[in-house]
C-alpha positions as CSV (number, residue, x, y, z in Angstrom):
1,X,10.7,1.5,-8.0
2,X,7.1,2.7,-8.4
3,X,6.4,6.1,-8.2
4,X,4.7,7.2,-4.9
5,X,1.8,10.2,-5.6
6,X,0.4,12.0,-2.6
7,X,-3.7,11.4,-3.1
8,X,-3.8,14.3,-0.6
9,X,-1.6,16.7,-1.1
10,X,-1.6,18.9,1.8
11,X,-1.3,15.2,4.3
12,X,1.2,13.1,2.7
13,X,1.5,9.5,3.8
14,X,4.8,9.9,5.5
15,X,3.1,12.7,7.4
16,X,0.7,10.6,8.6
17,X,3.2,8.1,10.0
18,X,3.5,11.0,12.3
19,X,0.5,10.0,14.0
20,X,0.0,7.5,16.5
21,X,-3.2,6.2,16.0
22,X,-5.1,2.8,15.8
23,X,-6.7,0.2,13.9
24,X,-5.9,2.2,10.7
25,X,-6.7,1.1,6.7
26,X,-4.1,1.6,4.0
27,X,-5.9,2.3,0.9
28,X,-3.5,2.0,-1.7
29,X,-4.3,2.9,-5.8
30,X,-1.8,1.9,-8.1
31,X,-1.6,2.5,-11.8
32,X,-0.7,-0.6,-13.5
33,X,-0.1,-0.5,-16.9
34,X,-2.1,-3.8,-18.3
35,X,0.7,-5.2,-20.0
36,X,2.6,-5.4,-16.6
37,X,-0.7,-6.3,-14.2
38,X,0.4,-10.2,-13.9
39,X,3.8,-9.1,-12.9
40,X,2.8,-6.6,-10.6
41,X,0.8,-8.9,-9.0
42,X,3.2,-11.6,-8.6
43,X,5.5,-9.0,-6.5
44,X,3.0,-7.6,-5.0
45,X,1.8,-11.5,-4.0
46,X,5.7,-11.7,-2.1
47,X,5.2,-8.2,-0.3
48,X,1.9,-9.2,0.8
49,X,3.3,-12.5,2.7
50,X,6.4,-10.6,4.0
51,X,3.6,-7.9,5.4
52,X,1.2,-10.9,6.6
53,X,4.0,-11.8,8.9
54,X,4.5,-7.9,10.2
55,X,3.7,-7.7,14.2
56,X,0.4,-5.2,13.9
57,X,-1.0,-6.7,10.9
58,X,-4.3,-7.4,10.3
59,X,-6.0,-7.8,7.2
60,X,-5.4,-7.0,3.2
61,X,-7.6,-7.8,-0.6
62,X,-6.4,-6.0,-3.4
63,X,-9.2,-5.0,-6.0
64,X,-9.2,-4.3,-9.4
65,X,-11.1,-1.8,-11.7
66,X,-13.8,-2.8,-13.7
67,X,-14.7,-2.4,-17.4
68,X,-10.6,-2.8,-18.7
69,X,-9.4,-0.3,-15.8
70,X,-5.4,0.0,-15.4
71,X,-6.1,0.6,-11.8
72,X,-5.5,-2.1,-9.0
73,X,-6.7,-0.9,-5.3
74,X,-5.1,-2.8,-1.7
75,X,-7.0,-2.4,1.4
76,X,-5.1,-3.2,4.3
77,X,-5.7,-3.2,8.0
78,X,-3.1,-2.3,10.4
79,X,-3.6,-2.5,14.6
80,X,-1.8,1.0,14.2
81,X,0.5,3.2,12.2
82,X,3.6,2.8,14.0
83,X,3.5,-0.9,13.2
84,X,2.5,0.1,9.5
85,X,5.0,2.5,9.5
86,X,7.7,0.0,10.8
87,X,7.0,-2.5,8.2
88,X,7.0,-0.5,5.0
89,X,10.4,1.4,6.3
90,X,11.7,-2.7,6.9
91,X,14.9,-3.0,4.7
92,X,13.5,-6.1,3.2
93,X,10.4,-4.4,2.7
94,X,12.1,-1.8,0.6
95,X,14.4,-3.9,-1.3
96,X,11.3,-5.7,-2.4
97,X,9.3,-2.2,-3.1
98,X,12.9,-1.3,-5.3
99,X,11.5,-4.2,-8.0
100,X,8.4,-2.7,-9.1
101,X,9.1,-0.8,-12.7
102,X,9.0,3.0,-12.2
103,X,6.1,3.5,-14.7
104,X,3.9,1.8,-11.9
105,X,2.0,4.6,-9.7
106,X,1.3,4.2,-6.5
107,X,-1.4,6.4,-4.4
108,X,-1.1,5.2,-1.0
109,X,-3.0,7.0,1.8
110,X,-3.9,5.8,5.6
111,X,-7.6,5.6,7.2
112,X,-9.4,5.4,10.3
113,X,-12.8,4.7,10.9
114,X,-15.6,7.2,11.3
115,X,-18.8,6.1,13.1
116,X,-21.4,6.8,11.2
């Protein structure tokens, strides 16, 4: 399973389940060793249709780094985080998370918008 890295340490992702808010972005960093990026993204291709079927979802692109980068970024739009929260914690959804190799590092932290 890939290893899951707080990008903010003092509000962790699973804290942030905590809140009840709405539409929220999932911005998602994972290190991918190249050797391992096309099969990375062919699971990460099956999670992405099991999500796309998720009451609450909205939107996702994933996003790679530039100039030979090992980094590959998701952007994904949720109505809110309880329905996030409820499809990531799935059973299917974490049996699926269970096949990603454990040198794959994942920096997943939730949005909202700011008007600016």
């Amino acid at each position: 399973m890939a290893k899951l890295q707080n990008l903010d340490p003092i509000t962790p992702m699973f804290a942030q389940f905590k809140e009840k808010t709405g539409p929220i972005v999932l911005a998602n960093t994972f290190f991918v060793p190249k050797e391992r990026r096309e099969a990375f993204l062919t699971l990460f291709r099956r999670q992405a249709e099991f999500m796309k079927a998720q009451p609450g979802f909205v939107s996702l692109q994933m996003h790679k780094g530039t100039a030979d980068s090992q980094l590959l970024m998701n952007v994904a739009v949720w109505e809110s985080t309880e329905a996030f929260a409820t499809a990531f914690g799935s059973p299917e959804f974490q049996r699926m998370a269970a096949e990603f190799p454990n040198d794959i590092v994942s920096y997943p932290h939730i949005f909202e918008q700011v008007d600016v």
